[in-house]
OpenMM code with the backbone's topology and positions (N, CA, C; nanometers):
from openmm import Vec3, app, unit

residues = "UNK UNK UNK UNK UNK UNK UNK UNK UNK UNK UNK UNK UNK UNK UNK UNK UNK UNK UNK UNK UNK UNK UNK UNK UNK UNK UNK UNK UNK UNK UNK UNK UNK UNK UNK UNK UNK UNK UNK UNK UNK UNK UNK UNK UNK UNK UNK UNK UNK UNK UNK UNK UNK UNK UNK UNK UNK UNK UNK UNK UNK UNK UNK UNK UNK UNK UNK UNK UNK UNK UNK UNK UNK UNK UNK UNK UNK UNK UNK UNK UNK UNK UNK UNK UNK UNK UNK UNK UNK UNK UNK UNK UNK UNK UNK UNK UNK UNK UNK UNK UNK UNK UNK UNK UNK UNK UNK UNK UNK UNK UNK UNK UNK".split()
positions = [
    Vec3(-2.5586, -2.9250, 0.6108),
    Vec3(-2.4797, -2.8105, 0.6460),
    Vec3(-2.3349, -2.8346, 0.6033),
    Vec3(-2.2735, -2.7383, 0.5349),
    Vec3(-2.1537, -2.7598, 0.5327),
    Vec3(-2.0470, -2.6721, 0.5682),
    Vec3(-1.9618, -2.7046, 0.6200),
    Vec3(-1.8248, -2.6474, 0.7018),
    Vec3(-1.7354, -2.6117, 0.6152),
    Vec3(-1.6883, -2.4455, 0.6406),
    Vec3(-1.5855, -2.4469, 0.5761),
    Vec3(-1.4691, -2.4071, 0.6517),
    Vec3(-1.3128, -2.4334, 0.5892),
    Vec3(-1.2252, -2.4182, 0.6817),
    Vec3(-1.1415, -2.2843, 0.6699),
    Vec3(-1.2411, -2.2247, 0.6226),
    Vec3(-1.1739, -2.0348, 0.6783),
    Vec3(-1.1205, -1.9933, 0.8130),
    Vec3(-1.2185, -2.0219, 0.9122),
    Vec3(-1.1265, -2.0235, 1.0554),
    Vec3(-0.9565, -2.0707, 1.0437),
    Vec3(-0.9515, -2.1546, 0.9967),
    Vec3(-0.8185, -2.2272, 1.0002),
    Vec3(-0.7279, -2.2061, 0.9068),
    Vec3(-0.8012, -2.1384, 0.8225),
    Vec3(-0.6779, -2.0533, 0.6888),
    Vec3(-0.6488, -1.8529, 0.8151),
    Vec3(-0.7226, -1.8695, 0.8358),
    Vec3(-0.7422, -1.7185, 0.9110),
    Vec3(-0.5698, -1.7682, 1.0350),
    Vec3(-0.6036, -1.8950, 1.1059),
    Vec3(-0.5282, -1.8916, 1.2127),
    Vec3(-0.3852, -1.9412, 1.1210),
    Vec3(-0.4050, -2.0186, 1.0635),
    Vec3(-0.2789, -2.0301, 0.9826),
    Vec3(-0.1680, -1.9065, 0.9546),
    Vec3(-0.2574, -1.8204, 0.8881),
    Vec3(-0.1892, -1.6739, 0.7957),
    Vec3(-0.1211, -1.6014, 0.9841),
    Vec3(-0.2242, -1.6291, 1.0844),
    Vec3(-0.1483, -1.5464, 1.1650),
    Vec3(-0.0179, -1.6128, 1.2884),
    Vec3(-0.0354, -1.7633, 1.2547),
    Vec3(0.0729, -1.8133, 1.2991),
    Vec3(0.2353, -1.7951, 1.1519),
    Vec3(0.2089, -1.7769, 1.0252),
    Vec3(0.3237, -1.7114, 0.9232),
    Vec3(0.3144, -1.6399, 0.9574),
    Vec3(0.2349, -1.5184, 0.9689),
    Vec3(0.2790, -1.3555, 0.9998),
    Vec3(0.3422, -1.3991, 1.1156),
    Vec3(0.3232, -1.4172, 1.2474),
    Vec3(0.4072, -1.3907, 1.3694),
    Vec3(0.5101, -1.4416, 1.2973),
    Vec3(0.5427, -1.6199, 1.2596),
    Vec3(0.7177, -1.6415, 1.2477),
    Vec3(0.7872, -1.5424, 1.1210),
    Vec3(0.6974, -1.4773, 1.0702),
    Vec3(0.7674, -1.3890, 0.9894),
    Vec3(0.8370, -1.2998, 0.9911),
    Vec3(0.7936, -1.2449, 1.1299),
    Vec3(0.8160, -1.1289, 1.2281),
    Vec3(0.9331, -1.1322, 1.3081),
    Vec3(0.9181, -1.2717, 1.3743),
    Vec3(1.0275, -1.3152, 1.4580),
    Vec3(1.1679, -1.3712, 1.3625),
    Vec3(1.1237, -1.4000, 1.2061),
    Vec3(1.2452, -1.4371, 1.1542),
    Vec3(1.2984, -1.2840, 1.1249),
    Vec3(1.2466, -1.1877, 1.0558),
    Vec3(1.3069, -1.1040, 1.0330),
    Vec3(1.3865, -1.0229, 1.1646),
    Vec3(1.3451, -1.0185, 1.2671),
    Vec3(1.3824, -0.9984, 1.3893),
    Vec3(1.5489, -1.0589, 1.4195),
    Vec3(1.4837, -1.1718, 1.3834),
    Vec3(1.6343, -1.2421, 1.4246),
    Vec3(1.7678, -1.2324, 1.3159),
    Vec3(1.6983, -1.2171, 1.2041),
    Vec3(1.7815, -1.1755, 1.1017),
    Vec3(1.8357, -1.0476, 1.1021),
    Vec3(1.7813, -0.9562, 1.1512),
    Vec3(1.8154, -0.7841, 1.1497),
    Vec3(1.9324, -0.8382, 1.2943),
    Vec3(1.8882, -0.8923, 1.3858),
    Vec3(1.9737, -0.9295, 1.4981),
    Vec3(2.1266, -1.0057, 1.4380),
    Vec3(2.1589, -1.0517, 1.3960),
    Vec3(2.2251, -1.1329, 1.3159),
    Vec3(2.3137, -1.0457, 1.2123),
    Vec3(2.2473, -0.9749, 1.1403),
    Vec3(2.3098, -0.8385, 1.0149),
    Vec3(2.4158, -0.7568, 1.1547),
    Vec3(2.3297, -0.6718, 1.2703),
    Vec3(2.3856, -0.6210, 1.3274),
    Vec3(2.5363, -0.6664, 1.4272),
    Vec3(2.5107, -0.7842, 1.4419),
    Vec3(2.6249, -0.8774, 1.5511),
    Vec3(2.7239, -0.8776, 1.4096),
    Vec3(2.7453, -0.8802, 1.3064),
    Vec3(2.8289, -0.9719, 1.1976),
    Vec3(2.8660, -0.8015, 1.1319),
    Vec3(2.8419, -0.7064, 1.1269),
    Vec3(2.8255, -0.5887, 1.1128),
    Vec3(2.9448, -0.5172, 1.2047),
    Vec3(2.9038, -0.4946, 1.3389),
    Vec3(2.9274, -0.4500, 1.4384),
    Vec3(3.0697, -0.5411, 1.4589),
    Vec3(3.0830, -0.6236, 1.4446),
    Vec3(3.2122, -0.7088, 1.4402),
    Vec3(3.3258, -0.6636, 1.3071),
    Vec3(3.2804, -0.6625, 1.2410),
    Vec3(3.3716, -0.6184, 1.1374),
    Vec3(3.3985, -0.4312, 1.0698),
    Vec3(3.3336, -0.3674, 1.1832),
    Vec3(3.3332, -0.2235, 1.1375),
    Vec3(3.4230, -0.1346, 1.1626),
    Vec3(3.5046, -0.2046, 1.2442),
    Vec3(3.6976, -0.0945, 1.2830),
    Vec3(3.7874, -0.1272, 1.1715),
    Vec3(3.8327, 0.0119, 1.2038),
    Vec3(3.9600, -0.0062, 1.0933),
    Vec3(4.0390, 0.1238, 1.1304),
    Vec3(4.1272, 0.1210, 1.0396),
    Vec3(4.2314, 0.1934, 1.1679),
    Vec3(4.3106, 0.3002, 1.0430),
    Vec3(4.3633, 0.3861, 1.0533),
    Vec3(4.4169, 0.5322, 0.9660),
    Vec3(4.5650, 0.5439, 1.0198),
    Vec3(4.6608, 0.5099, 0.9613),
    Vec3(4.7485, 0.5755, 1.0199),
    Vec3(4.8620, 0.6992, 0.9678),
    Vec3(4.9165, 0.7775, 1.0401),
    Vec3(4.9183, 0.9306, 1.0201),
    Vec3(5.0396, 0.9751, 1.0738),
    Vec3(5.1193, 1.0895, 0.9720),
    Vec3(5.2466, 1.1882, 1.0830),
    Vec3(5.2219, 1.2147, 1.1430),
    Vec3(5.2897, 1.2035, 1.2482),
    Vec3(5.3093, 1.3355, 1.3766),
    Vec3(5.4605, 1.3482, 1.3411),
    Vec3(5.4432, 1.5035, 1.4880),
    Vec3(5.5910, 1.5297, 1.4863),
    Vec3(5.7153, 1.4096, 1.4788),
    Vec3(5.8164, 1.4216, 1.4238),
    Vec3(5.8849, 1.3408, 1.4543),
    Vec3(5.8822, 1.1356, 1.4546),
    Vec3(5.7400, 1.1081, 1.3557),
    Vec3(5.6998, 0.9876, 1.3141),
    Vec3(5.5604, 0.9886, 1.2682),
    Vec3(5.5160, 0.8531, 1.3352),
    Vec3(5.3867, 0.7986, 1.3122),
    Vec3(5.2945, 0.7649, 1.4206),
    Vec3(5.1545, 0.8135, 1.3646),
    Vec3(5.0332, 0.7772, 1.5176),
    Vec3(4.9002, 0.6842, 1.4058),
    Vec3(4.8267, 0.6572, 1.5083),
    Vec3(4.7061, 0.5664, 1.3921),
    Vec3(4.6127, 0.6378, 1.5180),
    Vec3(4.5260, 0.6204, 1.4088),
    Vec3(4.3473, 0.6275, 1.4577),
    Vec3(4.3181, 0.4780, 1.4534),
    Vec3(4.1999, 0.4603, 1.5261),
    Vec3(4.1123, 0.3621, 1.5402),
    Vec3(3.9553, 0.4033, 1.5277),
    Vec3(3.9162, 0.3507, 1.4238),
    Vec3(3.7580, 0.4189, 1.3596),
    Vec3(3.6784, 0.3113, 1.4139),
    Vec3(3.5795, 0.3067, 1.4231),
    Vec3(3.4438, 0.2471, 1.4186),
    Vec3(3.3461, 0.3345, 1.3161),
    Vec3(3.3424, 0.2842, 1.1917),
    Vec3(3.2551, 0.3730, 1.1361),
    Vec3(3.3664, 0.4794, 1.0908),
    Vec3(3.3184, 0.6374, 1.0884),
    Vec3(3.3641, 0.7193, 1.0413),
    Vec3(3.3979, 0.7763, 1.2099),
    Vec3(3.3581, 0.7321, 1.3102),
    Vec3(3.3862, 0.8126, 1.4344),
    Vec3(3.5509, 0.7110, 1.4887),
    Vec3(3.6278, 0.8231, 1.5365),
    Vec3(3.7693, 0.7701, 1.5980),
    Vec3(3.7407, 0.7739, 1.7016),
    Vec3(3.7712, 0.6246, 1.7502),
    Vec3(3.7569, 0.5488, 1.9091),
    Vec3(3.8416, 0.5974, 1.9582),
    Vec3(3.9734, 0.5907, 1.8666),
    Vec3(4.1078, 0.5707, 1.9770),
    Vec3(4.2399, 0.6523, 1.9083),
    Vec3(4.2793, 0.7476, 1.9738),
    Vec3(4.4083, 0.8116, 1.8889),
    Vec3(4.5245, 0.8065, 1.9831),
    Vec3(4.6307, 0.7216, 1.8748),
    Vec3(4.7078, 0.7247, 1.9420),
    Vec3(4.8670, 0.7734, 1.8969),
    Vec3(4.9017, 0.8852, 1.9515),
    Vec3(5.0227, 0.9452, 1.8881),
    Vec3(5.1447, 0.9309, 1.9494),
    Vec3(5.1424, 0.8264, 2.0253),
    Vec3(5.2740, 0.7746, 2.0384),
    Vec3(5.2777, 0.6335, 2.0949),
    Vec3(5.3717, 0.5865, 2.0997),
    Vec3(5.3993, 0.4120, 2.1251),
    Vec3(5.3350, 0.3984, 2.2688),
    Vec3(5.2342, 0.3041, 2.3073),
    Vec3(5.2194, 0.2748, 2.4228),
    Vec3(5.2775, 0.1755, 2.4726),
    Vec3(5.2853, 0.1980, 2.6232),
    Vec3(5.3685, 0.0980, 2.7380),
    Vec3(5.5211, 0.1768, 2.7226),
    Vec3(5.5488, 0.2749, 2.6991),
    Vec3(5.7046, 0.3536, 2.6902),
    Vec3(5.6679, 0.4852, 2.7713),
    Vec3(5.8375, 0.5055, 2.8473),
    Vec3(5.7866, 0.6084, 2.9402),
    Vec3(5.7736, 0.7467, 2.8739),
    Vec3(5.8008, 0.7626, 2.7724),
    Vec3(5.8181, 0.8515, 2.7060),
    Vec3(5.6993, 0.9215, 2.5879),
    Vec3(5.6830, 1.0010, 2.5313),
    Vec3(5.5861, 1.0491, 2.4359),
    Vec3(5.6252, 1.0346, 2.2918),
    Vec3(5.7174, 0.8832, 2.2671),
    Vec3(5.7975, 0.8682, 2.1741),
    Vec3(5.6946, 0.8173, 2.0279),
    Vec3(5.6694, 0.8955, 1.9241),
    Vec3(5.5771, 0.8315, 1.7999),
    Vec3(5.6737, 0.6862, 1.7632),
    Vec3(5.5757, 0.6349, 1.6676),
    Vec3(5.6430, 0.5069, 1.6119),
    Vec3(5.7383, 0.5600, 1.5383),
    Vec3(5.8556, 0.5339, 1.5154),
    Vec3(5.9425, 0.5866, 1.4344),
    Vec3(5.9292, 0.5845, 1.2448),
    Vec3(5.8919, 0.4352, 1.2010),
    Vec3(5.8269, 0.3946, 1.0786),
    Vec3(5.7065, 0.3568, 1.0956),
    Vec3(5.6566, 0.4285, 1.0014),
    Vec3(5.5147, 0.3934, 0.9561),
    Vec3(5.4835, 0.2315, 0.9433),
    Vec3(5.5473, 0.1404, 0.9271),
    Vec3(5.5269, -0.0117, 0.9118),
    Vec3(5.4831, -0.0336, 1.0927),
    Vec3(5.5695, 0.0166, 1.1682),
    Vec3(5.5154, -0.0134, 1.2571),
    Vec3(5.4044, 0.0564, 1.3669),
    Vec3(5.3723, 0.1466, 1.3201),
    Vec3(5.2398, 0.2211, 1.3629),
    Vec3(5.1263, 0.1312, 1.2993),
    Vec3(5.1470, 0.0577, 1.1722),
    Vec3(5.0427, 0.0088, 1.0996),
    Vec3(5.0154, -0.1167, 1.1739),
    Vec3(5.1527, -0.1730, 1.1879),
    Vec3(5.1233, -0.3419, 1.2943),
    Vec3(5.0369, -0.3051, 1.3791),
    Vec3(5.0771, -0.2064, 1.4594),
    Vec3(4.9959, -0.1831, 1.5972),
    Vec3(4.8608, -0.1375, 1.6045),
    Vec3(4.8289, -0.0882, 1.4611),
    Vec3(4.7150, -0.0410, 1.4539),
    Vec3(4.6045, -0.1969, 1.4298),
    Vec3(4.6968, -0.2327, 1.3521),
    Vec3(4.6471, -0.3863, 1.3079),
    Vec3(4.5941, -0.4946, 1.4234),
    Vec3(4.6383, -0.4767, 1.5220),
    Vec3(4.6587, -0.5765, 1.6298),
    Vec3(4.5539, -0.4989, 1.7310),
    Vec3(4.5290, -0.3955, 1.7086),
    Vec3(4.4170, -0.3010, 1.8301),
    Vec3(4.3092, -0.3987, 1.7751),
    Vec3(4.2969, -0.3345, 1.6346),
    Vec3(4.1811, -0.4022, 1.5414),
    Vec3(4.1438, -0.5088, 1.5626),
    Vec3(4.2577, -0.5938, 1.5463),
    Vec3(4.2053, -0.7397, 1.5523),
    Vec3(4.1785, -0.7843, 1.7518),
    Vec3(4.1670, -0.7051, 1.8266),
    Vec3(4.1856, -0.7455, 1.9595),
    Vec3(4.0144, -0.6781, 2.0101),
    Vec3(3.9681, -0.5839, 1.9176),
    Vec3(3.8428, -0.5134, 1.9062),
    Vec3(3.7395, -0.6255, 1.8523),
    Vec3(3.8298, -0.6834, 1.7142),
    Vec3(3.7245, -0.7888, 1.6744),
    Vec3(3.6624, -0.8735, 1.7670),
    Vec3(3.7292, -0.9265, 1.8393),
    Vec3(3.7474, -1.0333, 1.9244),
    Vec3(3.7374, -1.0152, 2.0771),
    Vec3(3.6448, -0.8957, 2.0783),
    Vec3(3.5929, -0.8550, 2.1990),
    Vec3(3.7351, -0.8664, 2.2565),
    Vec3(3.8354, -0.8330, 2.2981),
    Vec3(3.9153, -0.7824, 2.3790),
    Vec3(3.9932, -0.6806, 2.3782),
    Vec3(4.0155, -0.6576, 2.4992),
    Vec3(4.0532, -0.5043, 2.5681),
    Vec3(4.1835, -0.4657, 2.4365),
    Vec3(4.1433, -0.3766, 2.4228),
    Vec3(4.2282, -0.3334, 2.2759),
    Vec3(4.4254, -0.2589, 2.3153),
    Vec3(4.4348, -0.2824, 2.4403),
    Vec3(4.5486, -0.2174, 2.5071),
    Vec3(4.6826, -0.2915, 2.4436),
    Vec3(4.7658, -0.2793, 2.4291),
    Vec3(4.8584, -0.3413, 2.3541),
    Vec3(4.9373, -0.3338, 2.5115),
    Vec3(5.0084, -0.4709, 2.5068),
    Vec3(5.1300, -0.5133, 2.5858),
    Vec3(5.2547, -0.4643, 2.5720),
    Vec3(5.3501, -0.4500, 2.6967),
    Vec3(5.4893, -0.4199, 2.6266),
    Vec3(5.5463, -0.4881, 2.5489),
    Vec3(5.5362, -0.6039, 2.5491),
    Vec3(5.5964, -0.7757, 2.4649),
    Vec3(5.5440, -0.7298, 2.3588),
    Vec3(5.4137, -0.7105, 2.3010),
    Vec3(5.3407, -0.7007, 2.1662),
    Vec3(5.3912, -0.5821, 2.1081),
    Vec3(5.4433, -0.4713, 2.1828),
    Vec3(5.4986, -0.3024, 2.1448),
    Vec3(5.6532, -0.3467, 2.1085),
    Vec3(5.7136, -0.4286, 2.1762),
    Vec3(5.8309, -0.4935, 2.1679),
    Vec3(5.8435, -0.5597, 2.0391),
    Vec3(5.7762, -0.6792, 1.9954),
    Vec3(5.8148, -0.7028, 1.9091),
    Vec3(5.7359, -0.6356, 1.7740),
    Vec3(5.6564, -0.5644, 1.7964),
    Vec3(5.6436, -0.4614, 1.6700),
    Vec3(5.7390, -0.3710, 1.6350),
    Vec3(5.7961, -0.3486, 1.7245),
    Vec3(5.8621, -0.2146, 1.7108),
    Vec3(6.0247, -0.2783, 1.6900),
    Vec3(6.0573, -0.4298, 1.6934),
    Vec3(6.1720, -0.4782, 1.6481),
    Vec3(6.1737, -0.5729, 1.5174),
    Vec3(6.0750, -0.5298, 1.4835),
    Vec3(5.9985, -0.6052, 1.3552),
    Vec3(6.0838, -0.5251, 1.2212),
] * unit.nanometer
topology = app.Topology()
chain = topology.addChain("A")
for resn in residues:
    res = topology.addResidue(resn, chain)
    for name in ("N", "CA", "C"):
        topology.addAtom(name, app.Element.getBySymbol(name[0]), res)
């Protein structure tokens, strides 16, 4: 009688198919985290009397902001250089999983920049 080892080519093919499954899995997991990290970016724009920026994710705006935050006032950035810092610094505070709110110190020295 002789044995052949088809059973064991059979269990083989379905232990590759599963890690095949689970690699692509983890890879689509992986595309999305490295993706999702790098997808803001920021527009910035006149208003009355200066400058405001958007904050995009994608083509959708997270965040509009048309005037300087942490000021008591409804005052735009006056130059565009510095609407762009600030837009810059949301961005990079989004990358980096944190709260994207800008400080008075950080509005301070942008805005004496």
């Amino acid at each position: 009688m002789r044995m052949t080892n088809k059973p064991h080519k059979r269990t083989l093919m379905r232990h590759l198919k599963g890690w095949g499954i689970i690699a692509i899995m983890v890879l689509t997991f992986l595309v999305y985290i490295i993706e999702s990290k790098g997808n803001y970016n920021y527009k910035v724009y006149q208003v009355e009397n200066g400058f405001g920026y958007h904050i995009l994710r994608g083509d959708k705006i997270m965040i509009q902001q048309n005037f300087i935050p942490t000021i008591n006032a409804y005052q735009p950035f006056i130059k565009k250089k510095h609407a762009e810092k600030a837009a810059k610094l949301v961005v990079k505070k989004l990358k980096d999983n944190k709260v994207p709110a800008l400080s008075s110190e950080e509005v301070k020295a942008i805005t004496t920049s």
